[in-house]
N, C-alpha and C positions, 0 to 999 in steps of 0.2 A: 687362488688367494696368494698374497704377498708372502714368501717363507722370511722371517727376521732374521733366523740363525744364518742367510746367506749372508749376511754382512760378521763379518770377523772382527773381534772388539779389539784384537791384538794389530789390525791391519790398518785401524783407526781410532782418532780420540772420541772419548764419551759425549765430547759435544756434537762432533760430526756427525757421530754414530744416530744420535737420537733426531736431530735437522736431517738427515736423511731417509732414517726410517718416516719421519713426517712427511715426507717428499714424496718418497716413494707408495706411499702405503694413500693419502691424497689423489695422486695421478691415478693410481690403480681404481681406486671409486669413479672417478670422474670419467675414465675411458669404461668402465663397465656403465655405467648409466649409457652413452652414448651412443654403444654397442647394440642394447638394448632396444631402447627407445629410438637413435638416432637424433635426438634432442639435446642441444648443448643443456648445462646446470647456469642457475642462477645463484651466483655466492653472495648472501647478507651477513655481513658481521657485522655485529653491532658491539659498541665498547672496545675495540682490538686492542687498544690498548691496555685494556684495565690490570691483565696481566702483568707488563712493563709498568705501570706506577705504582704497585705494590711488592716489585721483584726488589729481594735482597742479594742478588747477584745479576744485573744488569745487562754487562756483558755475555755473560752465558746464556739467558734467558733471550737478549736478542740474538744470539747462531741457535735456539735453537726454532723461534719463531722465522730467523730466515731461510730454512729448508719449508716451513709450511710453505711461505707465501712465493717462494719461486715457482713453485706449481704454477702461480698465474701467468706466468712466459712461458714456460715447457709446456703445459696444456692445454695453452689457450686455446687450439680449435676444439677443445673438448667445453669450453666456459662460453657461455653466451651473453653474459652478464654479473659482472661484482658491483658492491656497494658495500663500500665500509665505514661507519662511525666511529669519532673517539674526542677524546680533547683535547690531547698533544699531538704533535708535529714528528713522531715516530716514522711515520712514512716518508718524512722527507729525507731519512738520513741512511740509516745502514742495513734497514727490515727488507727493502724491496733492490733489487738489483739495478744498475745504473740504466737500462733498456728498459727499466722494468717500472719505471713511475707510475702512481697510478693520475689520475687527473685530480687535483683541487678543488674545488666546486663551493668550499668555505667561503671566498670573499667573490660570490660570480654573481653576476646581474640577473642572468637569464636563471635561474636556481635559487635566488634570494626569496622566492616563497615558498617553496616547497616543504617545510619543516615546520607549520606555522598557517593558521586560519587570516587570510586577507579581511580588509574590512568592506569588501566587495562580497567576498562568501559569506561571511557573518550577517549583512544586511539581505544576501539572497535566497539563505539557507536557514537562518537559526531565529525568524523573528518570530517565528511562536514560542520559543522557548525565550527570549527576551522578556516578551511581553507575559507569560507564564511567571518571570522572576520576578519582573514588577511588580504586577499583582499580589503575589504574595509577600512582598514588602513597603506595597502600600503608595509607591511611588510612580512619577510617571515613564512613559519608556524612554523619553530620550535623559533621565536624572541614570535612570538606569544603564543605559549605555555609555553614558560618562562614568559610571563608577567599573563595567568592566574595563573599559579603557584604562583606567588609573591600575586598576590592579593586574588585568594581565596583557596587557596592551604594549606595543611600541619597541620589538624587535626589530632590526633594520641586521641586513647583514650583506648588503652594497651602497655605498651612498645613494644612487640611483635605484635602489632595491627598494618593495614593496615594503612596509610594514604588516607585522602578523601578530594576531595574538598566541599564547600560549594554549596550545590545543588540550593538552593534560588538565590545565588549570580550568580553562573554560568549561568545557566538557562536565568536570568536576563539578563547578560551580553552578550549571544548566540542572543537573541530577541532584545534587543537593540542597538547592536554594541558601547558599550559604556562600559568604566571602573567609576564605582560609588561604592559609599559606601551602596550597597541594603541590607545587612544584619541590618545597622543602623535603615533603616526604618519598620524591623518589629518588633519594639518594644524594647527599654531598661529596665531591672528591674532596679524601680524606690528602691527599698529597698537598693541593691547595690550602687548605687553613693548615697544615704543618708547617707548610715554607712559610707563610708571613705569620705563625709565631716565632721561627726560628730563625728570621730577617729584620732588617732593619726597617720595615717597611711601613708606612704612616697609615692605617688607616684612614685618617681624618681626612685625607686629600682626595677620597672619594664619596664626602658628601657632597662636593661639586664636581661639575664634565671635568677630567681629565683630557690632554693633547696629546695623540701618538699619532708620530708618522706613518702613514698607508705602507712603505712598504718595508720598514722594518715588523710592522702585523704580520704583513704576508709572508716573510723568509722566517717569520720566526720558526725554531726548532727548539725541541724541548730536551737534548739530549745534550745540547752544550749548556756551560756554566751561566745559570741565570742570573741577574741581583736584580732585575724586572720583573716585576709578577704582574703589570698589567696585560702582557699578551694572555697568559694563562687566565685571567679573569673575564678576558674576553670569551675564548676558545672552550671556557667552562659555561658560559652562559648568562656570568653575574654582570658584564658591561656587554653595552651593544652600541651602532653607531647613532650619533645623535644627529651630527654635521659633517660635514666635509670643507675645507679650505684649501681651495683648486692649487692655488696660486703658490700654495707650501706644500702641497701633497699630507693633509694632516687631517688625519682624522681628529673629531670631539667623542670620546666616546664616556656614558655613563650608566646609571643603573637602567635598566628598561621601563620598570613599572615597580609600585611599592611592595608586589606580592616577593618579587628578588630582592631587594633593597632590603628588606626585612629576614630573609632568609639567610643572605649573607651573615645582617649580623648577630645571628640568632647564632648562626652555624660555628661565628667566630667566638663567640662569646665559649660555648659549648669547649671551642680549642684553649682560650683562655684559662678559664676558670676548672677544668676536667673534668673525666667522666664520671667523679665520684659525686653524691648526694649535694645539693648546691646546699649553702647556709641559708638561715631565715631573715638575715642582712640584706642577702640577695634577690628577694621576690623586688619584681617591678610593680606589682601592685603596689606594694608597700610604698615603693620610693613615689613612687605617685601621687597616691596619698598625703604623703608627704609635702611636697610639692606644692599640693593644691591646698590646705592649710597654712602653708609659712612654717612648718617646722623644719626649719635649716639644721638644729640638731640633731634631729633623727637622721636627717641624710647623711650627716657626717658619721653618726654612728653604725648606718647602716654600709657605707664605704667603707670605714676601717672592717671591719667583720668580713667585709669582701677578702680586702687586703690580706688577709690574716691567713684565708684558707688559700689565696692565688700560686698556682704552682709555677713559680718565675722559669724563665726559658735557660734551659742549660748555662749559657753564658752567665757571668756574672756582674758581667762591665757595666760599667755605669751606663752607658749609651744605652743597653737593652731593658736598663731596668728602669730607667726614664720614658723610654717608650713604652715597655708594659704600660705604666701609669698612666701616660697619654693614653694609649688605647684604650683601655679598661673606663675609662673615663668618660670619652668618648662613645665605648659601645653603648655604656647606662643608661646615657642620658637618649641616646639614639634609637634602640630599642623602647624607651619609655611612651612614644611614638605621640609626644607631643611636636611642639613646635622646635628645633635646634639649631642655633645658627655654631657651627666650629671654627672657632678664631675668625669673625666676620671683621673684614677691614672698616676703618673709621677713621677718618682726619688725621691724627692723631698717634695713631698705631693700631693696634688687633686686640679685643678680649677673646679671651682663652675658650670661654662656651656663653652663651646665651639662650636661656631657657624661658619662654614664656608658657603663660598658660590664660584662664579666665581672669585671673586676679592679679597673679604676681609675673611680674618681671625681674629675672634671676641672672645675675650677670656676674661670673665667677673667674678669678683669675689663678691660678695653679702655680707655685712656685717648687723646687727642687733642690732641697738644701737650704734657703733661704729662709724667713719668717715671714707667716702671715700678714702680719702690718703691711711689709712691704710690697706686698700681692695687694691688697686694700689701699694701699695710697697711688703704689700703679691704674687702677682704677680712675681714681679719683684724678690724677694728676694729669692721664692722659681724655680724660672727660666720655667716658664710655657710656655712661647713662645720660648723658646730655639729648644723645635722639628720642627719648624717651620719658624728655619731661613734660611734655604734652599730653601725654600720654595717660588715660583713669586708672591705671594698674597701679601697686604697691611697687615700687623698684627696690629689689633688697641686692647689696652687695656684697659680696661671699669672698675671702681670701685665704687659700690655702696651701700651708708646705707642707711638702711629702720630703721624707728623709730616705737617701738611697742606700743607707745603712739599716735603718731600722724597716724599709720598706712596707713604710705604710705613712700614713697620715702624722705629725705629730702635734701641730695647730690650724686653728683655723680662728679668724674673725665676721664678725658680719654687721653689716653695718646698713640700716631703713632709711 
């Protein structure tokens, strides 16, 4: 057995001391198996990182994870096989030694299914449990296979890569007879919704495919300075690839399926609004309700009430407090899981959100520091409910300023 006291704590610093003894004390297991048995070890880690995204000393926490992971050059005839998981790009930087890379397999073609139910195994494997689900909801199988599709369907993670559904989800949904959000409940990285409350970063612009370059995806590394949280929302799960544009090396990349799409901003909302008890402003039932009657007032009352409890992001600048509001805004109506279009272009220029439903057409512009009226005659002026006079729905126009002093709501107009 590995004696520790051989190593002198005066001979060496506490970080080396402890990256060592993990080295050493590693090695020592992996040559006794081999000894034994004469059988290399197969190493799975899963989440390696999770450590490093919750460490408050970074630097020290990676010397001392890289005495673990050297082991896999110094022992490698004792290793017959690793596999590591994570969501950041830790490995590509200062965890494994420069000989010591391990392979990528994130953006590979030949691997692009492996994490994930084809729609080749799903049709060769699971169609009694399909046709089990249908039945018991009454529907027929292929309504049925278009709705796992929508909710846990359309992974890609090579352009040329298979699409997969979410095995966790499906699986779920096979043994329960039930459409939920089960990817949410195992587990959100908490480091992700911190940085984009604590960024400048737009939500809104991922109600539609966003465009990143293929190979700034690929190099990205999580241990330098980001002010991009799309690679991270990839490499977390929440975007996947849609398209590919050969000719610019560009990815399209967006939510996968509505069971993510929802989780996201469930998750987000949760970073927004805190972990303390929500207000009764705050149910989305309610704002629904709302909604689907034409009571424009209660939405506004129920937004201020939001506002009230919102615990704003450290900063106090105006830019981050303008975007809370856009967000926050954004999340409600998105999470309400009607219809939402976020500032949809029009001839004209862009409204700020459009919300339909059975009856009403909601078409609301958001001012900041500015007055109402002036949100309502933008409306008007730029002719936003114009595509929509065809239309059997109520069209009710909504205009409202938020003050980034008083940070909240302080008018609003609405106009039938």
């Amino acid at each position: 057995m590995f004696d520790e006291t051989l190593i002198k704590v005066e001979e060496i610093d506490q970080i080396k001391k402890e990256s060592l003894i993990l080295s050493i004390r590693f090695e020592y297991d992996l040559q006794a198996v081999y000894e034994k048995t004469g059988l290399g070890t197969a190493i799975i880690v899963d989440e390696y990182d999770n450590p490093l995204i919750n460490s408050v000393d970074l630097d020290t926490d990676k010397g001392i994870y890289r005495g673990f992971f050297s082991v896999l050059k110094s022992a490698d005839k004792y290793v017959r096989f690793a596999f590591l998981t994570g969501v950041t790009k830790f490995a590509k930087t200062t965890i494994f030694s420069g000989n010591n890379q391990p392979v990528d397999i994130s953006l590979d073609k030949y691997f692009s299914g492996i994490c994930g139910v084809t729609h080749e195994e799903l049709l060769a494997y699971f169609n009694d449990d399909i046709q089990a689900f249908a039945d018991d909801k009454g529907v027929p199988f292929d309504e049925m296979l278009d709705l796992l599709k929508k909710w846990y369907d359309c992974y890609r993670f090579h352009e040329n890569g298979v699409k997969v559904f979410n095995p966790v989800s499906l699986f779920n949904a096979f043994m329960k007879h039930d459409f939920q959000n089960y990817w949410y409940n195992t587990g959100t990285p908490t480091v992700l919704m911190k940085r984009i409350h604590n960024s400048y970063f737009d939500i809104t612009t991922l109600k539609n495919d966003v465009e990143y370059g293929k190979d700034e995806l690929k190099d990205y590394k999580d241990d330098e300075v980001q002010t991009d949280l799309v690679p991270l929302l990839y490499y977390t799960g929440y975007l996947t690839i849609k398209e590919y544009i050969d000719e610019e090396r560009l990815y399209i990349l967006g939510f996968p399926n509505y069971e993510v799409e929802m989780s996201f901003f469930k998750s987000l909302a949760r970073e927004f609004y805190g972990p303390s008890e929500l207000p009764n402003g705050f149910a989305y039932s309610k704002f629904l309700a709302d909604f689907r009657r034409g009571d424009v007032e209660s939405v506004i009352e129920r937004l201020k009430a939001l506002f009230c409890t919102l615990p704003y992001a450290n900063d106090k600048s105006a830019k981050l407090i303008e975007r809370d509001f856009q967000n926050v805004i954004f999340l409600v109506f998105s999470i309400l899981g009607e219809y939402i279009i976020a500032e949809p272009h029009f001839s004209k220029g862009r409204a700020d959100a459009i919300l339909i439903n059975k009856t009403y057409v909601y078409i609301f512009e958001f001012k900041i520091d500015q007055d109402a009226q002036t949100a309502l005659n933008q409306i008007d002026t730029k002719n936003y409910a114009g595509r929509f006079k065809m239309d059997n729905r109520k069209i009710v126009k909504v205009g409202v300023s938020f003050s980034s002093t008083e940070k909240n709501i302080v008018d609003w107009k609405v106009e039938n």
